[in-house]
TIRO-2110 file (N, C-alpha, C; in Angstrom, 1 decimal):
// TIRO-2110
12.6, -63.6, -11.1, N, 1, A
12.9, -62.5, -12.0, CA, 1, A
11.6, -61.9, -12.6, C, 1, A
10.6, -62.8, -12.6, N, 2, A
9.4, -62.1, -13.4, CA, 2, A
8.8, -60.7, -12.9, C, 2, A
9.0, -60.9, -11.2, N, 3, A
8.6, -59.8, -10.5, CA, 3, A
9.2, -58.8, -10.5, C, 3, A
10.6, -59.1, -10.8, N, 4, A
11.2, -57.5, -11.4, CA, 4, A
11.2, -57.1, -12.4, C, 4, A
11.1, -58.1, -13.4, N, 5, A
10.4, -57.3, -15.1, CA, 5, A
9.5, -56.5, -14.4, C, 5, A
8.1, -57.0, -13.9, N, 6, A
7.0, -56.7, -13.7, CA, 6, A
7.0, -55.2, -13.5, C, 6, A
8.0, -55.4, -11.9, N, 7, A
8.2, -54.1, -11.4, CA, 7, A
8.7, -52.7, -11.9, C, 7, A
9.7, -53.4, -12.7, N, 8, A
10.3, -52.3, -14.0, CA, 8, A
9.6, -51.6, -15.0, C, 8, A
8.2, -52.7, -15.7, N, 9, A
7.9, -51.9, -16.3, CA, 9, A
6.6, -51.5, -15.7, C, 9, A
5.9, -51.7, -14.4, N, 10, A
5.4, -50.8, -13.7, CA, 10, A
6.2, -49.2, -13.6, C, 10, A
7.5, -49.5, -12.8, N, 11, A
8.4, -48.3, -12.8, CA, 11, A
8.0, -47.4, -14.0, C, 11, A
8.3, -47.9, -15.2, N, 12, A
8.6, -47.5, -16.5, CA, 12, A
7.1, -46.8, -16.7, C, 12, A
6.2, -47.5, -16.7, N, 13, A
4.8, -46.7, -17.2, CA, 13, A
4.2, -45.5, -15.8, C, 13, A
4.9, -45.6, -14.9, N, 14, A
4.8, -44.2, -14.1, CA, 14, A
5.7, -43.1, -14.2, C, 14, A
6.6, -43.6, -14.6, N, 15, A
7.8, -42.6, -15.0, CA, 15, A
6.9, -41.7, -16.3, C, 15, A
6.2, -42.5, -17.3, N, 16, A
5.8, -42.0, -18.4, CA, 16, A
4.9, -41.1, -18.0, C, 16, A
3.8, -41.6, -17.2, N, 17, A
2.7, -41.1, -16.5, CA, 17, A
3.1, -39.7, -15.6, C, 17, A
4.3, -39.8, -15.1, N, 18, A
4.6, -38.6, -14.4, CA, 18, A
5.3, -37.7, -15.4, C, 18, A
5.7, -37.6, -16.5, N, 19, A
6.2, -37.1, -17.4, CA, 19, A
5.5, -36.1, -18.2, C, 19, A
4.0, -37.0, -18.3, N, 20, A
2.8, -36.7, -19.5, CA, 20, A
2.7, -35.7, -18.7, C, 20, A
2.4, -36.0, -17.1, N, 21, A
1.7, -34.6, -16.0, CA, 21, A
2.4, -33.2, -16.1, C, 21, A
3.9, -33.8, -15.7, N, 22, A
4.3, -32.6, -15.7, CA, 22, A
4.6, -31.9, -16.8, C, 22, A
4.7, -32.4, -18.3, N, 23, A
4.1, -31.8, -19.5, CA, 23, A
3.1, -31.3, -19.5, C, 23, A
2.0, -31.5, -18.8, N, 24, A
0.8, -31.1, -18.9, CA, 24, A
0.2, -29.9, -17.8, C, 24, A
1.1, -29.8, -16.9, N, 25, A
1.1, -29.2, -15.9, CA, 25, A
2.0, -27.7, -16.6, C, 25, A
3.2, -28.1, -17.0, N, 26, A
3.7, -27.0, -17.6, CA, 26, A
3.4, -26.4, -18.7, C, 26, A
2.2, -26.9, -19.3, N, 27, A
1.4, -26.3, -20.5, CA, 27, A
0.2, -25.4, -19.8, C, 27, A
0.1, -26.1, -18.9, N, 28, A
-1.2, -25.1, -18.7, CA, 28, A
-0.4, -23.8, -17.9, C, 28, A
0.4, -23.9, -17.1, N, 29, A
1.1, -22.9, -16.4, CA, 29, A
1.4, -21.5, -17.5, C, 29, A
1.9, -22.1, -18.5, N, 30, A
2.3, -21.6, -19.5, CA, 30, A
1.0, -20.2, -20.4, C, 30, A
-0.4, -20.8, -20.2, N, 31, A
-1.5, -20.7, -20.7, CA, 31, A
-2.2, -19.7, -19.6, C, 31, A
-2.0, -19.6, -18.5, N, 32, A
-2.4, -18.9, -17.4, CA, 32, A
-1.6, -17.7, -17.1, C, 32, A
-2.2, -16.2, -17.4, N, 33, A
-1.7, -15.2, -17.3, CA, 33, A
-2.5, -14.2, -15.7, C, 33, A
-1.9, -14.2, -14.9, N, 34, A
-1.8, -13.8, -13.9, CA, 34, A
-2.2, -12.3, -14.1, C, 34, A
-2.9, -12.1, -12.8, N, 35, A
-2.9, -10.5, -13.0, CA, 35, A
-2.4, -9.9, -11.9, C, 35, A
-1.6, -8.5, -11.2, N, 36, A
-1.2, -8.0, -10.2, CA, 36, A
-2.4, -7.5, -9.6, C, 36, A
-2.4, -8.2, -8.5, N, 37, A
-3.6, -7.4, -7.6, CA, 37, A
-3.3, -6.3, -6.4, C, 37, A
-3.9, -5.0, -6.4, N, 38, A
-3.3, -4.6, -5.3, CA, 38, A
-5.1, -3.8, -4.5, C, 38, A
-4.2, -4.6, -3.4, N, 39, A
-5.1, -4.3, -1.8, CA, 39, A
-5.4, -2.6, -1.5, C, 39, A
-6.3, -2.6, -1.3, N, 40, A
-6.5, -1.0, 0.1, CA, 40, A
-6.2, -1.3, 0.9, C, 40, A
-5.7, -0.5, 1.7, N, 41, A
-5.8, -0.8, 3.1, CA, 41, A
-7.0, -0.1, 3.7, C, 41, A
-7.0, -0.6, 4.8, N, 42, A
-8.5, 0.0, 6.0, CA, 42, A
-8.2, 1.5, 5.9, C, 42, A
-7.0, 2.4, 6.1, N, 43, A
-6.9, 3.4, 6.4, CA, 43, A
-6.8, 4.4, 5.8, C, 43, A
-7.0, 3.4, 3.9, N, 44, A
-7.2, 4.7, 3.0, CA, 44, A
-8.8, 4.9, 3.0, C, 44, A
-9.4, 4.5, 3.7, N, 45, A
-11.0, 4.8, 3.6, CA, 45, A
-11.6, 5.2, 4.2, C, 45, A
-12.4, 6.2, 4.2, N, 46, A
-13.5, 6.7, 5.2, CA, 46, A
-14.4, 5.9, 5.5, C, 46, A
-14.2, 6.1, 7.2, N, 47, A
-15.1, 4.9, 7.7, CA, 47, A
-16.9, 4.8, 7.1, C, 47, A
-17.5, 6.2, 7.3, N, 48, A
-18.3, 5.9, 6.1, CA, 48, A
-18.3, 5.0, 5.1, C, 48, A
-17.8, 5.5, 4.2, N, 49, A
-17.6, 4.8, 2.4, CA, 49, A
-17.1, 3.3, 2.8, C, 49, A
-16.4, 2.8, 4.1, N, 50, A
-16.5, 1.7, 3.9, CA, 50, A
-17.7, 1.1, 4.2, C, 50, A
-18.2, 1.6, 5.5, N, 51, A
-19.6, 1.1, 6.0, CA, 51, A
-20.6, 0.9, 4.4, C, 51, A
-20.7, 2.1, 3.5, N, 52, A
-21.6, 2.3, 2.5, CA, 52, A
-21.1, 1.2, 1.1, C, 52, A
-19.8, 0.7, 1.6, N, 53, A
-19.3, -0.2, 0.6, CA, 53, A
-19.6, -1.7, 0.7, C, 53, A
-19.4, -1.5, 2.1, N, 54, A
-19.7, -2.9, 2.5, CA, 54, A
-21.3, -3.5, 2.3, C, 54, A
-22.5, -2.4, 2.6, N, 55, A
-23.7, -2.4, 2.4, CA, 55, A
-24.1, -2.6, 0.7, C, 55, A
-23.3, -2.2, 0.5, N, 56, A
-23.8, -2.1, -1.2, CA, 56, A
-23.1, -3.4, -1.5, C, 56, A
-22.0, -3.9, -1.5, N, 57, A
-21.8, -5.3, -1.5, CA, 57, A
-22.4, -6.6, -1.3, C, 57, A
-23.2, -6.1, -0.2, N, 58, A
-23.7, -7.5, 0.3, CA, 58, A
-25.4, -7.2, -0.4, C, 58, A
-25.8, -6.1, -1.0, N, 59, A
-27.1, -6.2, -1.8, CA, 59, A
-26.6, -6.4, -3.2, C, 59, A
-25.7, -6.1, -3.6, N, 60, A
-25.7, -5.9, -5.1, CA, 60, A
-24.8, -7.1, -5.6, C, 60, A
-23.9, -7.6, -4.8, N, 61, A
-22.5, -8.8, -5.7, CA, 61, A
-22.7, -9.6, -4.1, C, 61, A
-23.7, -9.7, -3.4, N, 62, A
-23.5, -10.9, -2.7, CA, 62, A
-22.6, -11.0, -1.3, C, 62, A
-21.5, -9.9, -1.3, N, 63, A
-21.1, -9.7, -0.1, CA, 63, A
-19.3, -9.9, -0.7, C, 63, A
-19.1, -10.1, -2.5, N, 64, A
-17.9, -10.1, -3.0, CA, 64, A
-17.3, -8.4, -3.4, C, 64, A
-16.4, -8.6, -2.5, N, 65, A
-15.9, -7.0, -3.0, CA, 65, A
-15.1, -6.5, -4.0, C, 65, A
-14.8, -7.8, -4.5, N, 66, A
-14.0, -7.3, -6.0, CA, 66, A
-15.1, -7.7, -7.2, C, 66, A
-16.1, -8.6, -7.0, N, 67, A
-17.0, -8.4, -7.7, CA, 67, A
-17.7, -6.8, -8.2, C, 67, A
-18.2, -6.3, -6.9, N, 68, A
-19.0, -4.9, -6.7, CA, 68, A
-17.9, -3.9, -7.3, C, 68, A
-16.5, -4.0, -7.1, N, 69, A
-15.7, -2.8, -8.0, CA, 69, A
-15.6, -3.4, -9.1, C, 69, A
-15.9, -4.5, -9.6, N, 70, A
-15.8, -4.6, -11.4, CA, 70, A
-17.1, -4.1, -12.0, C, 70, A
-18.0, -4.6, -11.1, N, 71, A
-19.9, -3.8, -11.4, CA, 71, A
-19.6, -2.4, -11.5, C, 71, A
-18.7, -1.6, -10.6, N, 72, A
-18.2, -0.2, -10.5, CA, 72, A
-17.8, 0.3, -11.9, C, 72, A
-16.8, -0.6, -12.1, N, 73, A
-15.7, 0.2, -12.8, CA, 73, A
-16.5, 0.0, -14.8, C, 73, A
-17.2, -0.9, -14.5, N, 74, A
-17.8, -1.2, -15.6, CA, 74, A
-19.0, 0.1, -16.1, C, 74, A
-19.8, 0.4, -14.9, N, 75, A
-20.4, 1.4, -14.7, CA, 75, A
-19.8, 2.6, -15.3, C, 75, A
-18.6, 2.7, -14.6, N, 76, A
-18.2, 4.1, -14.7, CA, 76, A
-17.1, 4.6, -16.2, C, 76, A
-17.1, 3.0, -16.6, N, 77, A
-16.5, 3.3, -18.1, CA, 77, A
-17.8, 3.7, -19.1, C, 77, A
-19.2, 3.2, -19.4, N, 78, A
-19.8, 3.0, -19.8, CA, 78, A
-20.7, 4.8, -19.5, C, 78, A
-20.5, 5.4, -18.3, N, 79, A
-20.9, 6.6, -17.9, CA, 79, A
-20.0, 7.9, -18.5, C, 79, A
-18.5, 7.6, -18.9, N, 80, A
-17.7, 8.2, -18.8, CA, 80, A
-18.1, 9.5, -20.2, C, 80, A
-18.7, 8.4, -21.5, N, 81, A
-18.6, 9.4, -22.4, CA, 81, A
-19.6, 9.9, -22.5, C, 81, A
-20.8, 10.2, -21.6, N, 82, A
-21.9, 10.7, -21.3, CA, 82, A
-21.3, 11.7, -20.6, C, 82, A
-20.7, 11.8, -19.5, N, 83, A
-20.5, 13.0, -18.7, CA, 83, A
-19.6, 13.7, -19.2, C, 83, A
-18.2, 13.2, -20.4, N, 84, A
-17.6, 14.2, -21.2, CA, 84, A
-18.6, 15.7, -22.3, C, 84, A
-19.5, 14.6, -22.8, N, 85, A
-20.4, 15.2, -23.3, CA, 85, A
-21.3, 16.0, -22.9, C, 85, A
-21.6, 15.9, -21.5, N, 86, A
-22.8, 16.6, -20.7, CA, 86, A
-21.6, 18.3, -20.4, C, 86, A
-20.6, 17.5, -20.0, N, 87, A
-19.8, 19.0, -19.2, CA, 87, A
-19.6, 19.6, -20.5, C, 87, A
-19.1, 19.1, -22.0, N, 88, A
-18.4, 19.6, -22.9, CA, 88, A
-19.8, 21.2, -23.1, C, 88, A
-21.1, 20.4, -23.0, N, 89, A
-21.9, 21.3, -24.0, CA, 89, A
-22.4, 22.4, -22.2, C, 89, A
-22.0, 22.1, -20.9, N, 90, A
-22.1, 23.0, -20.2, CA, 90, A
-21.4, 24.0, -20.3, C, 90, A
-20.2, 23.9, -20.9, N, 91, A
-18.4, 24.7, -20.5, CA, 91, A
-19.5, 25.6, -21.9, C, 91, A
-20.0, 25.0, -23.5, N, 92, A
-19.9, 25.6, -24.3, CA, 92, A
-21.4, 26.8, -23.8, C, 92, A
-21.6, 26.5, -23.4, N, 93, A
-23.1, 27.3, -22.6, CA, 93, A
-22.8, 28.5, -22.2, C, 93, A
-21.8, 28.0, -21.2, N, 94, A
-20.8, 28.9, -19.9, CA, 94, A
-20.3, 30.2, -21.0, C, 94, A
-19.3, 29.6, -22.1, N, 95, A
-19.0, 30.4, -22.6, CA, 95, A
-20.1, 31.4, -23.9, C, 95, A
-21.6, 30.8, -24.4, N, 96, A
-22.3, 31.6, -24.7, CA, 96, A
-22.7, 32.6, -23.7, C, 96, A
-23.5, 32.3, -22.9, N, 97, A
-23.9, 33.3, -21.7, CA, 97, A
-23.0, 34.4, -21.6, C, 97, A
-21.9, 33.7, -21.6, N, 98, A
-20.6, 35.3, -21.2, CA, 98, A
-20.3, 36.1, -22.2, C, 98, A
-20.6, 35.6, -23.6, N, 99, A
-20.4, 35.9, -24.9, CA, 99, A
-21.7, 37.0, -24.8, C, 99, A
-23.0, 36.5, -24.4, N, 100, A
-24.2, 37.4, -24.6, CA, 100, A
-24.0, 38.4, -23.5, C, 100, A
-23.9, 38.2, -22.4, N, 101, A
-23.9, 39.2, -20.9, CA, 101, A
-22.4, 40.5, -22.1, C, 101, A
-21.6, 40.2, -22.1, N, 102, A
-20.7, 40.7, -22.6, CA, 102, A
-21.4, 41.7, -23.6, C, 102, A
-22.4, 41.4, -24.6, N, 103, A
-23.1, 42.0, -25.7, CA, 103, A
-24.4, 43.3, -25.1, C, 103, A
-25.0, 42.8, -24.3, N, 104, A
-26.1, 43.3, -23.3, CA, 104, A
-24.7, 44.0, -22.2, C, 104, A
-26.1, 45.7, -22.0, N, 105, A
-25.2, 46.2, -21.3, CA, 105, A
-25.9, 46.0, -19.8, C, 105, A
-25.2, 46.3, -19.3, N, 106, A
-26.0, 46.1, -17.7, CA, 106, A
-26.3, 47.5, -17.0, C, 106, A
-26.9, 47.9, -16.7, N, 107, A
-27.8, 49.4, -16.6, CA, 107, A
-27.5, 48.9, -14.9, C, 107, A
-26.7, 49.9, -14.2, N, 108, A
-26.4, 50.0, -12.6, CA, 108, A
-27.7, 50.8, -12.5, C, 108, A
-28.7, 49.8, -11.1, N, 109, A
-29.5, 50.8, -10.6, CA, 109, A
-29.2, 52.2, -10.2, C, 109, A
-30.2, 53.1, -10.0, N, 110, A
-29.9, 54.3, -9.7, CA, 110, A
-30.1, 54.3, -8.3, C, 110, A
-29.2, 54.9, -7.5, N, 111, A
-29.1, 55.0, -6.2, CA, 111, A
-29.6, 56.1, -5.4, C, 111, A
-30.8, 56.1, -4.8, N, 112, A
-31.7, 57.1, -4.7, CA, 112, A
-31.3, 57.7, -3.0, C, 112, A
-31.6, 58.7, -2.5, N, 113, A
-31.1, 59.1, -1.7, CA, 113, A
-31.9, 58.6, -0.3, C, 113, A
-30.9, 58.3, 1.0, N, 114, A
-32.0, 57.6, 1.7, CA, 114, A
-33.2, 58.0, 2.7, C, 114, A
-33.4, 59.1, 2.9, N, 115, A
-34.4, 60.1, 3.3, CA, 115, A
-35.5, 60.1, 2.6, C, 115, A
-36.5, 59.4, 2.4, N, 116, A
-37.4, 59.1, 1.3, CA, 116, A
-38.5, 60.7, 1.7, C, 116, A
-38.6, 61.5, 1.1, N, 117, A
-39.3, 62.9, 1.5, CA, 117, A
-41.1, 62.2, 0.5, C, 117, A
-40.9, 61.3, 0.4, N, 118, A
-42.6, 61.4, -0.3, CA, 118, A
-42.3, 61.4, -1.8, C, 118, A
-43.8, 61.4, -2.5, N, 119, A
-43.9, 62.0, -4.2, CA, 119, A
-42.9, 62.9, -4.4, C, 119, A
-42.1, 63.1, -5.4, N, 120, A
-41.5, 64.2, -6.2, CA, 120, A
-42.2, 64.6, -7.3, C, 120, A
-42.4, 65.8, -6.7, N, 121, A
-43.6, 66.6, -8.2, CA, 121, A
-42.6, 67.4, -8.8, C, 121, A
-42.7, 67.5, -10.9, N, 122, A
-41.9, 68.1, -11.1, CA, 122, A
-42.3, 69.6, -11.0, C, 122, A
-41.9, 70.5, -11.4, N, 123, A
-41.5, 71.7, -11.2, CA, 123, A
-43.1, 72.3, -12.2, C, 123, A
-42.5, 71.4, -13.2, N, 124, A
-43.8, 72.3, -14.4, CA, 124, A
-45.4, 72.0, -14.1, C, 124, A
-45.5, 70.3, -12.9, N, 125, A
-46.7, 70.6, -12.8, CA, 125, A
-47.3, 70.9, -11.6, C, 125, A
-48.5, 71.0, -11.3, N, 126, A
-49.0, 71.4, -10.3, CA, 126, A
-49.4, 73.1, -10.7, C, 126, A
-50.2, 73.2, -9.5, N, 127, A
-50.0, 74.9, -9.3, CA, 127, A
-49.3, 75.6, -8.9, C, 127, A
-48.3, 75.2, -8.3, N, 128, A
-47.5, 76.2, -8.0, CA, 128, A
-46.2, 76.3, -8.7, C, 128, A
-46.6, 77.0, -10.1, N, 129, A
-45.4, 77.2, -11.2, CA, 129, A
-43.7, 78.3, -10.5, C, 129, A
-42.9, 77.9, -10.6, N, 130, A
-42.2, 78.5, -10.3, CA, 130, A
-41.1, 79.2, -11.3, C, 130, A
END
């Protein structure tokens, strides 16, 4: 009978052991927040821009392609309030210019006739007053 005590409380300290784990397993599950990832497909891309994607991948993140769109996207957050500001003070430009052209008149060339006869002399000079 000693060998079944033994055995029992072998039993008994793995039961514990497997208990502690799966406490410990379901804490960390618990602790781990998952993100939705979604795929491209091949055929939303221009074979280009893939070729040019995959090149820039394998210089810049190693050849990882969700690496190189977080270098992207990080890029393009960090760019974003620079080019609000670049276009804001173009649009306000756009609208001085039109503001000024509006103020200034525009003088239509004079359309001369197309028979070019030479010098026009006026009337009063020259010698031969008429």
């Amino acid at each position: 009978m000693d060998k079944n005590e033994e055995f029992k409380k072998a039993d008994e300290k793995f039961d514990k052991i497997n208990e502690a784990n799966k406490n410990m397993v379901a804490a960390i599950k618990s602790k781990v927040e998952l993100k939705q990832k979604i795929f491209m497909k091949i055929s939303d891309v221009d074979l280009d821009d893939a070729k040019w994607f995959k090149e820039f991948c394998d210089k810049t993140a190693g050849g990882k392609q969700f690496l190189a769109i977080k270098h992207l996207r990080v890029l393009a957050e960090r760019l974003d309030p620079i080019m609000v500001n670049v276009f804001s003070q173009i649009n306000s430009m756009n609208e001085r210019i039109s503001h000024i052209e509006s103020l200034v008149e525009v003088e239509e060339p004079i359309e001369e006739d197309e028979e070019d006869e030479g010098p026009k002399v006026p009337i009063t000079q020259g010698s031969n007053k008429k």
